[in-house]
C-alpha positions as CSV (number, residue, x, y, z in Angstrom):
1,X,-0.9,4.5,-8.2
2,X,1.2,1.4,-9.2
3,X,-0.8,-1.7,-10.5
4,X,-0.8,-4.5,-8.6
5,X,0.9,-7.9,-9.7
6,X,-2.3,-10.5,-9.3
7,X,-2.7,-12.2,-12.9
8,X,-5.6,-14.5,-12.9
9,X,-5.2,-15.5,-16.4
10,X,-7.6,-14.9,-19.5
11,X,-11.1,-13.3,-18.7
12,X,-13.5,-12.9,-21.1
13,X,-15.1,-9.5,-21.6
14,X,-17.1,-9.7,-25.0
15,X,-18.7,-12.3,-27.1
16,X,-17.5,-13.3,-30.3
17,X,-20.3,-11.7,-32.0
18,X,-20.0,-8.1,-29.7
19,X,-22.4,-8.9,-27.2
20,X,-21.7,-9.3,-23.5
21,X,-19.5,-11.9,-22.6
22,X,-22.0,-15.8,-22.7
23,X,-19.2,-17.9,-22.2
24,X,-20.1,-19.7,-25.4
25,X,-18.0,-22.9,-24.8
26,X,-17.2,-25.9,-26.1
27,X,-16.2,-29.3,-24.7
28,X,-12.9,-31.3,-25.6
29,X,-11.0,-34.0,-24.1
30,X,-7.6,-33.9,-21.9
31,X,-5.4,-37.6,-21.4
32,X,-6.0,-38.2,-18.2
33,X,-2.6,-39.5,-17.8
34,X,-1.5,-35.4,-18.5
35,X,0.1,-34.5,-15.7
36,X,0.4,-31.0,-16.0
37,X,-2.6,-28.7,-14.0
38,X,-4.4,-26.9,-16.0
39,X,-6.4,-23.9,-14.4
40,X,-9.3,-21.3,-15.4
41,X,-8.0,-18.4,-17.4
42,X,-5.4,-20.5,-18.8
43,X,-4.8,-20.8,-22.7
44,X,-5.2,-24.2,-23.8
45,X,-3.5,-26.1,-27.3
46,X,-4.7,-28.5,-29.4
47,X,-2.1,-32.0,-29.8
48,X,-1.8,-34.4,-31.9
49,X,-3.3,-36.6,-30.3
50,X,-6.7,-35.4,-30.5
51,X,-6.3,-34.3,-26.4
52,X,-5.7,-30.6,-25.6
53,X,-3.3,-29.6,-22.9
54,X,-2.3,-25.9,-20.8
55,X,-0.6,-23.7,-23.0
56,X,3.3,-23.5,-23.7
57,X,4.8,-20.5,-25.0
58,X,6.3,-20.1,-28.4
59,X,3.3,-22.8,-29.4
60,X,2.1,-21.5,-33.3
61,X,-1.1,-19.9,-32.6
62,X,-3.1,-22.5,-35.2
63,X,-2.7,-25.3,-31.9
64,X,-4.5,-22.2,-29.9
65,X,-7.6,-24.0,-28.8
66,X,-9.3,-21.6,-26.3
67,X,-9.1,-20.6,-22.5
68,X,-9.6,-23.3,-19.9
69,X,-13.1,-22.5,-17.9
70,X,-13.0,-25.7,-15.5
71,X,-13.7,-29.7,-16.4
72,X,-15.7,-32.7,-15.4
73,X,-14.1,-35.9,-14.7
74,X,-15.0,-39.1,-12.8
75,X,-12.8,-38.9,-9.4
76,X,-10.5,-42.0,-8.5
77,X,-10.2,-41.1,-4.7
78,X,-13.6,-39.7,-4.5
79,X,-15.2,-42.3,-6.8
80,X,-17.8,-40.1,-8.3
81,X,-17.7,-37.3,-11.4
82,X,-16.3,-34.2,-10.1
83,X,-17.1,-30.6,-11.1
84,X,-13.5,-28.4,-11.0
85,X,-12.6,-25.2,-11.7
86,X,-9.3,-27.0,-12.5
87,X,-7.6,-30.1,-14.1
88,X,-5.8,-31.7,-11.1
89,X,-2.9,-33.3,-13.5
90,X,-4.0,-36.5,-11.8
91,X,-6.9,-39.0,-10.0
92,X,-8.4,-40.0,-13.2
93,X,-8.3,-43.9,-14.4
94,X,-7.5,-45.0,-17.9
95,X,-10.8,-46.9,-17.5
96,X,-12.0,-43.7,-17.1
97,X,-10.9,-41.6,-20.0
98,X,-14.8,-41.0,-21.9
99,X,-16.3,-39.2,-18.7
100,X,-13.6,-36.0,-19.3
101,X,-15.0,-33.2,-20.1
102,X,-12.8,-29.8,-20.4
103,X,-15.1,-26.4,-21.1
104,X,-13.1,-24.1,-23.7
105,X,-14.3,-20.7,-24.8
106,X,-12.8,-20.7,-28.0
107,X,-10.4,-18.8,-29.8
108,X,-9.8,-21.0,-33.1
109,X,-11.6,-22.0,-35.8
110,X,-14.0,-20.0,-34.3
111,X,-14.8,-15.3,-34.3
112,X,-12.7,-15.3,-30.9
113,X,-13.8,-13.7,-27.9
114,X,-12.0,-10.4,-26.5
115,X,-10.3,-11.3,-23.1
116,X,-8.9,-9.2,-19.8
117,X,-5.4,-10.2,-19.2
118,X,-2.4,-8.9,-17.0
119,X,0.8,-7.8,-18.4
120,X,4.0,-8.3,-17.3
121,X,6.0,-6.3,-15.2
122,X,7.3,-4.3,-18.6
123,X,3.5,-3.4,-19.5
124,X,2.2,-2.9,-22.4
125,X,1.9,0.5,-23.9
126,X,-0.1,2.2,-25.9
127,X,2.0,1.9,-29.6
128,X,2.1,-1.6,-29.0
129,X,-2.1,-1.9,-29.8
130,X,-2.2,-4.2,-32.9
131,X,0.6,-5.9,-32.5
132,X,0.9,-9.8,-31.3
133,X,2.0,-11.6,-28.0
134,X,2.8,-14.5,-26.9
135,X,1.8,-16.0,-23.3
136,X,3.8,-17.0,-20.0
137,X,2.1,-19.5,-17.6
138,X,2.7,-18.2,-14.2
139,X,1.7,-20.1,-11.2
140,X,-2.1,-21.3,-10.9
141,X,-4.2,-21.7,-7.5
142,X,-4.9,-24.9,-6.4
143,X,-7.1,-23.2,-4.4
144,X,-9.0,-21.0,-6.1
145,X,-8.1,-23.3,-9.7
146,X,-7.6,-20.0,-11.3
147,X,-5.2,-19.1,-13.7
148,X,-1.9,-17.4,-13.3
149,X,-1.0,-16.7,-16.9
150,X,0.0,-13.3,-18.1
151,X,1.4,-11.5,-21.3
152,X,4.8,-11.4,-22.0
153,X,5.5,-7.9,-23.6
154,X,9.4,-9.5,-24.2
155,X,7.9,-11.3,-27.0
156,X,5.6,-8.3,-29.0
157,X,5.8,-8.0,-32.0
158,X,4.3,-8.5,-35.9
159,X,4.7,-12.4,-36.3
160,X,2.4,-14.2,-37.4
161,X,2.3,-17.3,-35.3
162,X,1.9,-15.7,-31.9
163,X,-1.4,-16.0,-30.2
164,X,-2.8,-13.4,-29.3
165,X,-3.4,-9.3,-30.6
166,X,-3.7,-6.4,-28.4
167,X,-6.6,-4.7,-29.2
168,X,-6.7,-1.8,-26.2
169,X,-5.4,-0.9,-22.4
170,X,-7.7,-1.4,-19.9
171,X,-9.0,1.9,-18.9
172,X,-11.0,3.1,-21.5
173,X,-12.9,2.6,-24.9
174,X,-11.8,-0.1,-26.5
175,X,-12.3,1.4,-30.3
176,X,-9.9,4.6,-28.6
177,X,-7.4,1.9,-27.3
178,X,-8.0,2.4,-23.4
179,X,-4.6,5.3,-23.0
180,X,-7.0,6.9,-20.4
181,X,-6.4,6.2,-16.4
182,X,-8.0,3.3,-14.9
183,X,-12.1,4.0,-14.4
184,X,-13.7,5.4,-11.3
185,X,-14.9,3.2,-9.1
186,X,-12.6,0.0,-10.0
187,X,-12.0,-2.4,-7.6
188,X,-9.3,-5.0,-6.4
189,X,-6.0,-5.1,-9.1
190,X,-7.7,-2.4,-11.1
191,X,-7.3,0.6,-9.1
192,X,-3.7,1.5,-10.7
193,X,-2.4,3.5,-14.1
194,X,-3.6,2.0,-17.4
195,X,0.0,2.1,-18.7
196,X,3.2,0.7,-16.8
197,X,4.5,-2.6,-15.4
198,X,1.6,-5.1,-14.7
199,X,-0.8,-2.9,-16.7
200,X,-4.4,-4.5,-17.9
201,X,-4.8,-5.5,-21.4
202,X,-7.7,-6.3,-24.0
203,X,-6.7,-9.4,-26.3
């Protein structure tokens, strides 16, 4: 059966250190005058400025700060702090600025997590395990606030500065690189092949 085409971003599977998934995050700060929406599951970079902000692709993988995983922020229209699965791009005072708060998992200058992510619609296949990858954005949910970033296989490949390596297809033991067919008794986008366009991939 053909996968599905539903990305929802970066979801993490495993701990840094092997164990089950903790969301061991961190906090870091976003301008509030950044204008762009930043949603759960989305990669995040680190600026210049001190600030983080979503992910853009071709971005050198030493700005790769982490994956988004929601924010606190002290609400303009609602005048109180506000817990959100996303960063609304807006509604946030420059008087305001300290009480941002943006939860990373992250993935530098740190033993990175292993993440679930959807590929495009030229999948990733099996030779391409250990090789790099860059990211494509998609389309969030204001909604739901959850990501709509995916991998985009046009950019595979051995150099150096991309930001993410595929470790294994979704489908199997990770160590055995996943070639198998999706598991029994999957649910929802994962009931398709473990190979082919929009396939499921471990990072």
């Amino acid at each position: 059966m053909a996968n599905v085409n539903a990305p929802y971003g970066f979801k993490q599977q495993q701990g840094a250190v092997g164990a089950s998934s903790n969301f061991e995050m961190i906090n870091m700060p976003i301008a509030y005058n950044d204008s762009t929406k930043i949603y759960t599951g989305d990669p995040v970079k680190r600026l210049n400025t001190g600030y983080i902000a979503q992910w853009t692709a071709a971005t050198a993988v030493s700005q790769l700060a982490g994956i988004f995983a929601g924010c606190e922020y002290l609400s303009s229209s609602q005048g109180k702090m506000v817990s959100s699965p996303y960063w609304p791009g807006a509604d946030v005072a420059s008087s305001a600025q300290s009480t941002i708060i943006a939860k990373i998992i992250p993935c530098n200058l740190a033993i990175p997590s292993k993440f679930l992510v959807q590929a495009d619609s030229t999948g990733i296949a099996f030779a391409d395990i250990g090789q790099n990858v860059d990211v494509a954005i998609g389309t969030g949910s204001t909604l739901t606030g959850q990501s709509g970033a995916y991998l985009d296989a046009g950019t595979l490949g051995v150099t150096a500065t991309l930001p993410f390596r595929i470790v294994g297809l979704y489908g199997g033991a990770w160590g055995a690189g996943g070639s198998g067919g999706i598991q029994p008794g999957s649910t929802g986008p994962y009931t398709g092949s473990a190979t082919g366009a929009y396939n499921w991939v471990i990072v």
